[in-house]
C-alpha positions in Angstrom: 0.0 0.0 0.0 2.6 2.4 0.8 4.5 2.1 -3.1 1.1 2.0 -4.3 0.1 5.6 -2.3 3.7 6.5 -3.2 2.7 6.4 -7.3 -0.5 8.3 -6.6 1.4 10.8 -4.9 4.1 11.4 -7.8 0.7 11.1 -10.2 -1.1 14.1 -7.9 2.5 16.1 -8.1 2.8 15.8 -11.7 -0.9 17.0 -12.3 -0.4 20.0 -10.0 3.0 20.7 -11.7 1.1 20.3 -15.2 -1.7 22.5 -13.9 0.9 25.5 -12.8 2.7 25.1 -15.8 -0.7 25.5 -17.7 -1.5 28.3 -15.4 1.5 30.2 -16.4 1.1 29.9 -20.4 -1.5 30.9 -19.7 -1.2 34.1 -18.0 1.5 34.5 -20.3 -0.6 34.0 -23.3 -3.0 36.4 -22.1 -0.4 39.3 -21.4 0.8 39.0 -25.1 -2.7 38.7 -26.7 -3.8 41.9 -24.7 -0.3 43.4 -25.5 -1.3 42.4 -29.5 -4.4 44.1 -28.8 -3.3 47.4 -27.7 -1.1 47.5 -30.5 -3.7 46.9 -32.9 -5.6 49.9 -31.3 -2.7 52.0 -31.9 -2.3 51.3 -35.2 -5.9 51.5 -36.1 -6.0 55.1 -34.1 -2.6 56.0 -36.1 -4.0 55.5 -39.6 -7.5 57.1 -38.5 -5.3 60.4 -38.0 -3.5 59.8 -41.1 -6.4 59.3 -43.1 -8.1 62.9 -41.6 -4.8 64.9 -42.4 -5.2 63.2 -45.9 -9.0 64.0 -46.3 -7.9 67.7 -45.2 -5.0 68.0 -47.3 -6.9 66.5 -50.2 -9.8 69.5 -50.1 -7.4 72.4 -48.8 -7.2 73.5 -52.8 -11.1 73.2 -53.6 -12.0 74.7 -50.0 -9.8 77.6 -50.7 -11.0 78.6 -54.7 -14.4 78.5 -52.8 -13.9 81.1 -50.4 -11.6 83.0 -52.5 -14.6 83.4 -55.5 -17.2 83.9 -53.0 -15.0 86.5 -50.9 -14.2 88.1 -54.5 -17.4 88.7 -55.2 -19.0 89.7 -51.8 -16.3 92.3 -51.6 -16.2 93.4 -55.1 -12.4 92.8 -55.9 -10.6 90.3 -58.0 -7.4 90.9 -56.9 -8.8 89.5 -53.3 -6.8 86.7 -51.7 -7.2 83.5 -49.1 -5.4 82.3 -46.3 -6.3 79.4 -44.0 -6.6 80.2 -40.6 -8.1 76.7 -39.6 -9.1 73.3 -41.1 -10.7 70.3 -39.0 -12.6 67.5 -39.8 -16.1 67.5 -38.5 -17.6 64.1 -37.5 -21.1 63.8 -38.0 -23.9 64.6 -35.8 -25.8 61.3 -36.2 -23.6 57.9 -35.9 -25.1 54.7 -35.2 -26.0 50.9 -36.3 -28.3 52.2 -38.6 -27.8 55.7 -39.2 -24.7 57.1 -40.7 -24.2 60.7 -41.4 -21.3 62.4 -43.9 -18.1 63.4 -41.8 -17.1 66.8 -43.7 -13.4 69.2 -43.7 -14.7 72.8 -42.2 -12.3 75.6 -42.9 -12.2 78.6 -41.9 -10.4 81.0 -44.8 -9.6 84.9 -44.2 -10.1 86.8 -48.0 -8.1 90.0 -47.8 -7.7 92.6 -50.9 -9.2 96.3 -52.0 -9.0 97.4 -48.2 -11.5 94.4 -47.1 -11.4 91.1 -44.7 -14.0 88.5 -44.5 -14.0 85.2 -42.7 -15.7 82.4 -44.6 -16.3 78.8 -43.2 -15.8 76.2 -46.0 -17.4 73.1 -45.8 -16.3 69.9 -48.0 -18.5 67.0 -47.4 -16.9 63.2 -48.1 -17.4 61.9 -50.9 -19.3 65.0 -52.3 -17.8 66.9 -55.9 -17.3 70.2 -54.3 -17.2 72.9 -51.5 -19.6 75.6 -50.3 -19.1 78.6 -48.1 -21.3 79.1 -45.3 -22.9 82.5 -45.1 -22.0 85.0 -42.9 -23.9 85.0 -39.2 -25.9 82.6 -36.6 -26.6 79.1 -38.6 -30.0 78.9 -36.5 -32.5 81.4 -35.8 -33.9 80.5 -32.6 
């Protein structure tokens, strides 16, 4: 009896060894999977900024020939010029499972020229063929 309680013992010793060592891959395993996980976060967060400064960079030209006509006009002058004094992209205002809205580039161009400034706010919608400028003054009348 005491060899036979002497194998069950080195049986019981091996399972609990086998069970720490399982423990620790374990654990280990889940340190690198969350550690795989924050990086993929990061990268995905990286390229989302990447992918704005693009969307901004690639309506900078359009937004600015907007506001520069308009501001031409307005003030009467075609020797009027534009300079950007902001640019951000908008997200929109209704985001869900079933309801996406357009994100947009909003800039915000000075027009200078014949002894006149104006401000104008551009706005280039995604995927849209152009630019507008919004009008001078409150959007909403409340």
């Amino acid at each position: 009896m005491t060899s036979g309680s002497g194998v069950e013992f080195v049986r019981m010793r091996r399972r609990a060894a086998a069970r720490v060592a399982l423990g620790e891959q374990r654990e280990g395993s889940k340190v690198s999977r969350r550690t795989v996980f924050v990086g993929i976060l990061a990268a995905i967060a990286a390229s989302g900024c990447a992918t704005q400064q693009q969307f901004l960079d690639q309506n900078q030209g359009m937004a600015m020939q907007t506001a520069v006509a308009r501001g031409q006009f307005e003030m009467n002058c075609p020797q009027a010029t534009g300079v950007i004094i902001s640019r951000e992209v908008v997200q929109p205002a209704l985001q869900g499972p079933w309801v996406q809205g357009i994100q947009r580039a909003e800039y915000t161009i000075g027009v200078e020229g014949c002894g006149a400034r104006k401000a104008f706010v551009v706005i280039c919608p995604e995927g849209g063929g152009g630019c507008f400028a919004a009008g001078p003054g409150p959007f909403h009348q409340y």
